[in-house]
VEXZA-367498 format. One record per atom (N, C-alpha, C): residue in one letter; x, y, z. Coordinates in steps of 0.05 Angstrom, whole numbers, plus 5000, padded with zeros to 4 digits. Layout:
% VEXZA-367498
AXYZ ...
//
This chain:
% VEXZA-367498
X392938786338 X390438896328 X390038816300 X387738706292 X387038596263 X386238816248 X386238726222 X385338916205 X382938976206 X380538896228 X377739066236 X378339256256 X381339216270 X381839346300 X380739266323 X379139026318 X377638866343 X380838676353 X379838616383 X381338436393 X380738376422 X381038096427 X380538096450 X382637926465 X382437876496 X385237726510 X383037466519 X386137316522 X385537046528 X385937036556 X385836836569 X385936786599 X389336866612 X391036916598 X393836946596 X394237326596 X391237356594 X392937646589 X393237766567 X393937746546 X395037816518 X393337816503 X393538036477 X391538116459 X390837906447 X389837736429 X389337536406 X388237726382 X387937716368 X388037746329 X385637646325 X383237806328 X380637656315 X380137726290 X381337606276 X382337586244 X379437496223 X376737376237 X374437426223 X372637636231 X373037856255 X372438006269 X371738246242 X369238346235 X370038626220 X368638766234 X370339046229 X369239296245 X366939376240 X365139476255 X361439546241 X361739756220 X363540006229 X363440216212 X364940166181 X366239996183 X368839916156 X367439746148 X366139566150 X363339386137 X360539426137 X360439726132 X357039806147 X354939716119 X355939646087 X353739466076 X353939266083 X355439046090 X355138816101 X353238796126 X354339006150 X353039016172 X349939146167 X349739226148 X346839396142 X345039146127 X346238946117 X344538686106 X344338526126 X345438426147 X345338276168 X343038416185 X342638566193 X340438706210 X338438696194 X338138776162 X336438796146 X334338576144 X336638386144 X335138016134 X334238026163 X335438006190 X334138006214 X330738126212 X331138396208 X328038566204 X326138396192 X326938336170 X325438206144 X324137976156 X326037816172 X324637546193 X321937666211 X324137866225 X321237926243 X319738016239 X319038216214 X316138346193 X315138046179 X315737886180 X313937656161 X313937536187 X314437486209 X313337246230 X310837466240 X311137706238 X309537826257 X306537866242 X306837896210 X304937846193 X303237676194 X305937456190 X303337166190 X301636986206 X302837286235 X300837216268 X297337286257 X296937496239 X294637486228 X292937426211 X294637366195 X293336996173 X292336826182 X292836786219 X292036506219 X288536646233 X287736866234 X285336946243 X284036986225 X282436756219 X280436796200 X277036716207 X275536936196 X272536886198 X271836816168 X270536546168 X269036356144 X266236546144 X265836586111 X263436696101 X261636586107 X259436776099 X256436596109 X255436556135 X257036686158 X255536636179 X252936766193 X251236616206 X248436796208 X250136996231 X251536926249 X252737016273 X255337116277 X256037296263 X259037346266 X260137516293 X258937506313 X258837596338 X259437346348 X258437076352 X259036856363 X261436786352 X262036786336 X264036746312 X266836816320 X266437076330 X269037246343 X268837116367 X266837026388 X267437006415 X268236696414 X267636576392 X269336266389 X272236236386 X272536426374 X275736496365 X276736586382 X276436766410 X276636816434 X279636786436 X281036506438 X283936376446 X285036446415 X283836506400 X286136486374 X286336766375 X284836996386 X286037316388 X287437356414 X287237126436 X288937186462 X291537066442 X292336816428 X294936846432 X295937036408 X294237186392 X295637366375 X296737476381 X295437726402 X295537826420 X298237866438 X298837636454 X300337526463 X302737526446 X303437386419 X305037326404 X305937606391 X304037766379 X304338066379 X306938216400 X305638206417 X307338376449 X310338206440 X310138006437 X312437806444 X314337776421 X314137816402 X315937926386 X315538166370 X314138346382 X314738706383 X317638666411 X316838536433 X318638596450 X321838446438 X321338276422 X323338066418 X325538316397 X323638496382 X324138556358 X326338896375 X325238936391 X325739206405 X329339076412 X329138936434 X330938756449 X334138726421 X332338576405 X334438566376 X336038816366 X333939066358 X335239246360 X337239446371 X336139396403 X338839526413 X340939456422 X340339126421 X343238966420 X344839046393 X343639066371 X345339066343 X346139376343 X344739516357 X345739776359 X348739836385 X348639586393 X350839706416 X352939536402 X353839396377 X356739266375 X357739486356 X360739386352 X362439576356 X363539346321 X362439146331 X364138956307 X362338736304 X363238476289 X360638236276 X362938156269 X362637876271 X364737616258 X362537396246 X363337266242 X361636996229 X360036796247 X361436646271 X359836616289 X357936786291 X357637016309 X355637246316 X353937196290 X354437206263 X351937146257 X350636876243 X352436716257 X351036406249 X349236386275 X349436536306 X347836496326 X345436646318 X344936816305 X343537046304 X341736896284 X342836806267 X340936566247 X340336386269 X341136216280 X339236066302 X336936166315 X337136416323 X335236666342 X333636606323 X333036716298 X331436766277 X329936536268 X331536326274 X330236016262 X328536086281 X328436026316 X326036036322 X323936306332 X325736496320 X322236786326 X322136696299 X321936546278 X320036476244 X318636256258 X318536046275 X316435906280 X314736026308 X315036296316 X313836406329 X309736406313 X309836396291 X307136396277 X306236166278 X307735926282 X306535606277 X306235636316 X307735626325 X307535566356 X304835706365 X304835986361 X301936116359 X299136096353 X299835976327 X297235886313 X296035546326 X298435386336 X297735196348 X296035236375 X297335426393 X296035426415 X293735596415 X292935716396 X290035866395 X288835686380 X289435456369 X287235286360 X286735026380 X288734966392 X287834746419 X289034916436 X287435106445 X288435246476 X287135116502 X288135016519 X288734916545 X289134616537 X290734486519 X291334296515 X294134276515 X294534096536 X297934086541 X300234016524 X299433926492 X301833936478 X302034316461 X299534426453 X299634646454 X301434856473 X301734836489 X302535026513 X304934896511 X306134716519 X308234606514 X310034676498 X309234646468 X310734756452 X311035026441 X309135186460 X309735616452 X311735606476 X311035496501 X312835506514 X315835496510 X317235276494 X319335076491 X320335306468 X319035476445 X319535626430 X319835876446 X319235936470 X319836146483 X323536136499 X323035916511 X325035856522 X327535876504 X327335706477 X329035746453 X330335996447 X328236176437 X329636526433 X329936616452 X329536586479 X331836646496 X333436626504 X333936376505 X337436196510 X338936306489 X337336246455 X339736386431 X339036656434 X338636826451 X338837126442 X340837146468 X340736996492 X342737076513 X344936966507 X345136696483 X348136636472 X348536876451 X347736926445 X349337176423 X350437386434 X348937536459 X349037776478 X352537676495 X352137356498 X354537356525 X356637276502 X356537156481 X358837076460 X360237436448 X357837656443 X359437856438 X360637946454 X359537876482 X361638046499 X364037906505 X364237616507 X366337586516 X368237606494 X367437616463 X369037676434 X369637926438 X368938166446 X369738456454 X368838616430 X366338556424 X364838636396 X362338876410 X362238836426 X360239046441 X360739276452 X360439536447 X361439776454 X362039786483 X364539896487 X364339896525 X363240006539 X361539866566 X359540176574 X357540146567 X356139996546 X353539926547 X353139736560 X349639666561 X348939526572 X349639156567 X349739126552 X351038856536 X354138786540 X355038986556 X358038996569 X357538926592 X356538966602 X356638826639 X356038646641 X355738506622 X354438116631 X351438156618 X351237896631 X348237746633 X345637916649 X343637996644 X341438136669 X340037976677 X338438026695 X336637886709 X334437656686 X333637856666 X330837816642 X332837576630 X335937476630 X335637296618 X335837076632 X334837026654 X333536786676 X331036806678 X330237036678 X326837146686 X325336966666 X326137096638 X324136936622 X324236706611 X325936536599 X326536236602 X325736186620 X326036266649 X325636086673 X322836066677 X321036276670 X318036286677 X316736136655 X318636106627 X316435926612 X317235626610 X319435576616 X321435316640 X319135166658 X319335416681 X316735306697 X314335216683 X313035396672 X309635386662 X309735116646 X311934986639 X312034706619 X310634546631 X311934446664 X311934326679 X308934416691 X308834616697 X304834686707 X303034576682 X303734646657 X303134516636 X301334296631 X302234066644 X301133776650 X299333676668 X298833836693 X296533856711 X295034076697 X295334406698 X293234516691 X293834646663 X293834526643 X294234646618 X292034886610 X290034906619 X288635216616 X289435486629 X290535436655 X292035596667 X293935816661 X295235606649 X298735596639 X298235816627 X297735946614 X297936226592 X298736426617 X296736346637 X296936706654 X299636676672 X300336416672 X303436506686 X304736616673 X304936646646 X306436826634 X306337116626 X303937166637 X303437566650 X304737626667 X306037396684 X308137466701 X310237586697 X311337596663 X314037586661 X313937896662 X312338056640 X311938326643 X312838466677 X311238376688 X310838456723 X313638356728 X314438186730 X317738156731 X319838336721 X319138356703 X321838556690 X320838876698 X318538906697 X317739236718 X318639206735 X319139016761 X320538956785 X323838966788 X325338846761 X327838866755 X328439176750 X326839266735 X328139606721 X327139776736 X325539746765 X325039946776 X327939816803 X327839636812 X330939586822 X332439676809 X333839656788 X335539776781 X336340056784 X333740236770 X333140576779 X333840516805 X333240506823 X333740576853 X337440506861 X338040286853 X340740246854 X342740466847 X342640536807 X342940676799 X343041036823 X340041026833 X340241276845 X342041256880 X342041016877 X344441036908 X346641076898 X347141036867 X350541076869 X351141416869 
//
């Protein structure tokens, strides 16, 4: 047992010494700045989803004005939901470890590299919306913070940094195939119908209501 009290076994069986491992409660200002700077990312990406909506003075018509802009308030919109949900997801993962080492948060800086170009990916595709390098690349930024948020989720568990018993203890769920895989797909739909492509991804919502109402029912057979 190290001096955080974390530890985990190797394929052999036997404890190992995770000797950069510190405990959450025995480092809680360290651990209280790591979540902090996290927040701080996602309050300025989620900000500067509304900077990019702007109405130019002087117009005779500012009723037309708004209905031109149309795609630049769908993907706010959109981008809104999507890292409120991103931001929710963050928190109760950081709320279920038990401990934090250095990896854990050099991945967590990767996560963050891309929900901060969550505002550029956004602002692109509400300004050429149904154009296939637009879509392409919100997509490819979607796919991104999900792969690095399901490497950080499966790296703490298998480091034994995640409280036992929660949800982040039993593996991988369904949502982290669901959503990569649906904006995976939409790349590829992308290139034939690039106007489309947005509404496959109302899917994902309706997906994961499908997952967590399976689950309840499972849950109630046991």
């Amino acid at each position: 047992m190290g001096p955080a009290g974390v530890s985990v076994r190797v394929a052999a069986g036997e404890p190992v010494e995770m000797r950069s491992a510190r405990d959450r409660v025995g480092s809680e200002i360290e651990f209280s700045r790591v979540v902090a700077f996290s927040d701080g990312v996602f309050a300025i990406a989620i900000t500067l989803l509304v900077l990019a909506l702007e109405i130019p003075a002087g117009l005779n018509d500012v009723g037309q004005a708004l209905r031109d802009r149309g795609d630049e308030f769908f993907a706010y919109g959109l981008s809104f939901a999507v890292i409120g949900s991103l931001w929710i997801d963050h928190h109760r993962f950081f709320g279920a470890l038990k401990a934090f080492d250095g990896r854990l948060m050099a991945l967590n800086l990767l996560y963050l590299a891309f929900v901060a170009l969550v505002p550029f990916s956004s602002s692109f595709l509400g300004s050429y919306a149904g154009e296939t390098p637009a879509v392409v690349v919100y997509a490819l930024n979607m796919v991104a913070i999900s792969l690095s948020f399901t490497m950080q989720i499966e790296y703490a568990r298998r480091a034994g940094l995640v409280e036992k018993g929660s949800q982040y203890d039993r593996g991988l769920g369904a949502e982290s195939v669901v959503i990569p895989g649906v904006f995976a797909v939409s790349i590829l739909i992308a290139f034939e119908l690039p106007q489309q492509t947005p509404y496959v991804w109302l899917a994902i919502p309706l997906l994961m209501r499908a997952i967590d109402l399976r689950r309840r029912r499972l849950s109630r057979a046991r």
